[in-house]
C-alpha positions in Angstrom: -6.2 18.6 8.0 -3.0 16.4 7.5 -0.8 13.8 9.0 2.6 16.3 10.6 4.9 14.5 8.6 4.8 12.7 5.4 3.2 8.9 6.3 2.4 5.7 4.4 0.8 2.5 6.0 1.5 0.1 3.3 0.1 -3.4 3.8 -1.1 -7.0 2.6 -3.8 -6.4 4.4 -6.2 -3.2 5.9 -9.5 -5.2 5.0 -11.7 -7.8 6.7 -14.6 -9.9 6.1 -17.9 -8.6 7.0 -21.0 -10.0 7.5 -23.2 -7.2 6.1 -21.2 -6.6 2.8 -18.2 -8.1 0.9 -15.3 -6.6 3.3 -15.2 -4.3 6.0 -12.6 -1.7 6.7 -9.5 -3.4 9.0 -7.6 -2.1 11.6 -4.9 -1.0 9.5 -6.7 1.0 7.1 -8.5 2.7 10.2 -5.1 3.5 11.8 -3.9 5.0 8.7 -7.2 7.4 8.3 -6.7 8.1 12.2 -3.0 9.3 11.6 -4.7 12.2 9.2 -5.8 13.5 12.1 -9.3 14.6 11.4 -11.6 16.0 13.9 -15.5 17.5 13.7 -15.8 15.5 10.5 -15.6 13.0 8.4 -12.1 11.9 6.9 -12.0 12.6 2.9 -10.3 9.0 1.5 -9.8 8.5 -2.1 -9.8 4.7 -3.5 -7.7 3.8 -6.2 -8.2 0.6 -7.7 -6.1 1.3 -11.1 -4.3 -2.1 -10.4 -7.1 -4.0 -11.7 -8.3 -2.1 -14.2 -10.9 0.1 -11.8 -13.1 -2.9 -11.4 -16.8 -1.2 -11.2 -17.2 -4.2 -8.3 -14.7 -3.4 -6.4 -15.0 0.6 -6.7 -18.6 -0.5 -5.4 -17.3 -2.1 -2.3 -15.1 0.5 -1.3 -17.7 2.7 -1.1 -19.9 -0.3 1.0 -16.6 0.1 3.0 -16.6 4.0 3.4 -20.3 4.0 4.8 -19.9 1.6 7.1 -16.6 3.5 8.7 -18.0 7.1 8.5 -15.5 7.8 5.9 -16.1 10.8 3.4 -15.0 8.1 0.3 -14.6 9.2 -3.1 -12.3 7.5 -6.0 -10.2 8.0 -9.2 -10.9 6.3 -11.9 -8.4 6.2 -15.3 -10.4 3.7 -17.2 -11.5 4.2 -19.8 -10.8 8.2 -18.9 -10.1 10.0 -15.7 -13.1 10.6 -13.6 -12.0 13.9 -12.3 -11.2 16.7 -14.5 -8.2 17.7 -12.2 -6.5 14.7 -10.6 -3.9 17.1 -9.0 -6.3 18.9 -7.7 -8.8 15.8 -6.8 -5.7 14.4 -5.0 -4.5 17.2 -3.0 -7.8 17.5 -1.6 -7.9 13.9 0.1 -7.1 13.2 3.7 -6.0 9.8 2.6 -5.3 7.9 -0.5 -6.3 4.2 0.0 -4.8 2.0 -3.2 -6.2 -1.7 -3.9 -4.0 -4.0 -5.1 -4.1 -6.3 -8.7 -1.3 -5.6 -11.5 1.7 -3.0 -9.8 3.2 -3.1 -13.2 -0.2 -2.1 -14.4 -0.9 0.5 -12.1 2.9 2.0 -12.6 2.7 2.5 -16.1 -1.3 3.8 -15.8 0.2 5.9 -13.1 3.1 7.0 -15.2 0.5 8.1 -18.3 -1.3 10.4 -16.6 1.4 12.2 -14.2 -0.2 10.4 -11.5 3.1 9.0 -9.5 4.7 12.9 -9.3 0.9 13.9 -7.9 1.5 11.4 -5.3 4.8 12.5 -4.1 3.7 15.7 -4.3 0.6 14.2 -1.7 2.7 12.7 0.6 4.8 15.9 0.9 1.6 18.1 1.9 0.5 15.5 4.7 -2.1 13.4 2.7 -1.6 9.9 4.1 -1.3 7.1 1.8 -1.7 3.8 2.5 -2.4 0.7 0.5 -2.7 -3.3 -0.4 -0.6 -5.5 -2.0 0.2 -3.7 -5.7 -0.9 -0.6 -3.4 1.8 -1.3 -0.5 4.4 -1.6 -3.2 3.8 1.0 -5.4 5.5 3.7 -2.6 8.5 1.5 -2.4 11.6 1.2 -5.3 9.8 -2.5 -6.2 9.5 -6.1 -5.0 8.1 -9.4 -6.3 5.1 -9.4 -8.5 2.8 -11.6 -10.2 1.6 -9.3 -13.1 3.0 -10.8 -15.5 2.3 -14.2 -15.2 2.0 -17.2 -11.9 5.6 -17.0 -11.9 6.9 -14.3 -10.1 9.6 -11.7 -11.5 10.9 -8.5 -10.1 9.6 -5.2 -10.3 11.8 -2.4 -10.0 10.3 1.2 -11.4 8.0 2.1 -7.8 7.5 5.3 -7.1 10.5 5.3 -4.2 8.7 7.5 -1.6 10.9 5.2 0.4 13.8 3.6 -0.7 13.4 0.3 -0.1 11.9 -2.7 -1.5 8.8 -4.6 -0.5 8.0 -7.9 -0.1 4.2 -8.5 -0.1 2.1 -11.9 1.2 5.0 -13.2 2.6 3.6 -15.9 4.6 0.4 -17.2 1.9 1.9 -17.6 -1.7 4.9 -19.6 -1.6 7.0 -18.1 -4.4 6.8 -14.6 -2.4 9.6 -15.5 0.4 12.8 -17.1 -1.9 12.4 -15.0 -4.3 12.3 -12.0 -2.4 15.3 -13.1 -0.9 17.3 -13.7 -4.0 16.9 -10.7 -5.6 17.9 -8.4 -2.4 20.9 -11.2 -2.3 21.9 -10.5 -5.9 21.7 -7.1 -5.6 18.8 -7.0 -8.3 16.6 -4.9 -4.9 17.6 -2.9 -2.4 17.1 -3.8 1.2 13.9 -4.0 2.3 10.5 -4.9 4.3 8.2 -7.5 3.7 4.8 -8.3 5.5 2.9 -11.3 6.2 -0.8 -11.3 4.8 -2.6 -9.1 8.2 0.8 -7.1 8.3 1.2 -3.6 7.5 4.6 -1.0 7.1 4.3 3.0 9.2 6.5 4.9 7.5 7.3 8.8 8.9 9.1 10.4 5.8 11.7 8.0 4.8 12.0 6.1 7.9 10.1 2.6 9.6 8.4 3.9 12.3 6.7 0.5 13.2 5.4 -2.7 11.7 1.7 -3.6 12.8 -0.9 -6.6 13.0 -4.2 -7.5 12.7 -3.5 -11.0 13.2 -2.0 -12.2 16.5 1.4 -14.2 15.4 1.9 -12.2 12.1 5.2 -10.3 11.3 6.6 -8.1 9.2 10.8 -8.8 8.2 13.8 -6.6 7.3 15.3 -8.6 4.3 19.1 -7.2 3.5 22.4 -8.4 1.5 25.2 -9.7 4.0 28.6 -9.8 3.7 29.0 -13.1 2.5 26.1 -12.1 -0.6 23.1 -13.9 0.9 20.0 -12.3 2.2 19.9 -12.1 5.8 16.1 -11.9 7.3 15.4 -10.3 10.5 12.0 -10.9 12.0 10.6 -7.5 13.6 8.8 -6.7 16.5 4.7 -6.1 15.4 2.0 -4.4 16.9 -1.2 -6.1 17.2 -3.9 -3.6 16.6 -7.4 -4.4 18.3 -10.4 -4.1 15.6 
């Protein structure tokens, strides 16, 4: 089964706390497995967490995760080697691709190693939803703000562009996220783009903003662009609340 079109959810959010284990999936992540459309069994989602450094922790609570949502979950690994023989092929397979965030510059060049970026456009072509955190929101977009290289944030600008615009993650909980954002749409340095406040998550169908979503009542997602006087101009967008 796959989604009729090509589809990314990309997020700062998609998990929630949970009593019984360390997070449990969110509304997001569960609205991007249901747009795969699976029926008569259970969805096949592949966990990435190459963005910090395939954690054996975190690996081990998406899979905490999986159980508890009836998901088929299975994950690729690139540290210290790939865990699949055939990562095309491991990919292809998935329903959805579910990406956890850390180090986007990381993950891009990881990514970029092992042909791992053209296998996801190739993916997101065939239907395989893809949806992601953070470094795993940005990642389908041309770039945005990052921390990997330091507290201070700096621009990244080599994404994978399976949209082309820029993303602005954590908009509303780390302070640098916001001006910066701004600035560098402003100076030209990014192209127009979306950014989401923590809870807050991007549908995209093929190229285009379908709708922004919550799972946090007064969250929002934004449409950040250059005016004509050469400063950013944000719009605030209508957002979904989704119901856990």
């Amino acid at each position: 089964m796959a989604a009729d079109a090509p589809t990314i959810v990309a997020t700062s959010g998609g998990v929630v706390p949970s009593p019984r284990n360390r997070w449990s999936v969110g509304p997001l992540t569960r609205y991007a497995v249901d747009l795969a459309g699976v029926e008569g069994r259970a969805p096949r989602v592949c966990f990435l967490a190459t963005a910090c450094g395939d954690q054996p922790a975190v690996v081990r609570d998406f899979y905490d995760m999986a159980q508890e949502a009836g998901f088929h979950g299975n994950h690729l690994s690139l540290f210290a080697m790939p865990n699949v023989a055939d990562i095309r092929e491991h990919l292809l397979s998935q329903d959805v691709i579910w990406v956890w965030g850390g180090s986007v510059a990381g993950l891009l060049a990881m990514w970029q190693l092992h042909g791992v970026g053209d296998v996801m456009r190739e993916a997101w072509e065939a239907g395989v939803v893809l949806t992601g955190v953070s470094a795993g929101s940005i990642c389908w977009h041309s770039g945005g703000t990052t921390d990997s290289f330091g507290p201070d944030l700096r621009p990244i600008t080599n994404g994978l562009g399976l949209v082309p615009f820029s993303n602005g993650v954590h908009y509303d909980s780390e302070e640098q996220r916001r001006p910066l954002f701004q600035q560098l749409i402003a100076d030209g340095a990014l192209p127009a783009g979306y950014a989401t406040d923590d809870g807050v998550g991007l549908h995209y169908r093929g190229t285009e903003l379908v709708e922004a979503l919550s799972e946090e009542d007064g969250k929002a997602a934004y449409f950040v662009e250059r005016g004509a006087d050469g400063t950013a101009v944000e719009t605030r967008l209508e957002t979904r609340l989704l119901r856990g």
